[in-house]
Residue, then its C-alpha position, 0 to 999 in steps of 0.5 A: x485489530x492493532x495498527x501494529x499489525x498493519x505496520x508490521x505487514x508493510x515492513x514485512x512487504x518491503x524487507x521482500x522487496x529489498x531481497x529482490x532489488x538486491x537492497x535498497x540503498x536510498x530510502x525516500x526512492x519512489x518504489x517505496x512510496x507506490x508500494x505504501x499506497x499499494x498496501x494501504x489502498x489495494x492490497x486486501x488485509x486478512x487482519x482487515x477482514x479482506x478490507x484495506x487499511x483505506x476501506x477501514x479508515x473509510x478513504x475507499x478506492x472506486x472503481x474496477x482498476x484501483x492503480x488507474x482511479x488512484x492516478x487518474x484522481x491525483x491527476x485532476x489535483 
């Protein structure tokens, strides 16, 4: 699996999204930064074989709601 492909979906995923919000018109926006921690620690990968790029990085996510582990843990820090 190349990187490229994971950095390819992301684009990919955020070009839809600019289609729906009517495009983006600043990019350091913090709709972007929750849909990269969206695509790299929740969104399961075909390429991945189902894992997200964190699984296979071995950065895993526990815990039934990922959202809620995620902030929870950014919380105590």
């Amino acid at each position: 699996m190349r990187s490229s492909s994971v950095i390819t979906t992301f684009e990919l995923l955020k070009r839809n999204r600019e289609k729906v919000m009517r495009s983006l018109k600043k990019t350091d926006t913090l709709i972007l930064t929750g849909m990269q921690i969206f695509h790299n620690y929740i969104l399961p990968h075909m390429a991945l074989e189902g894992q997200t790029p964190a699984d296979k990085a071995g950065l895993e996510v526990k815990g039934e709601n990922k959202w809620l582990t995620l902030i929870q843990n950014s919380a105590k820090q």
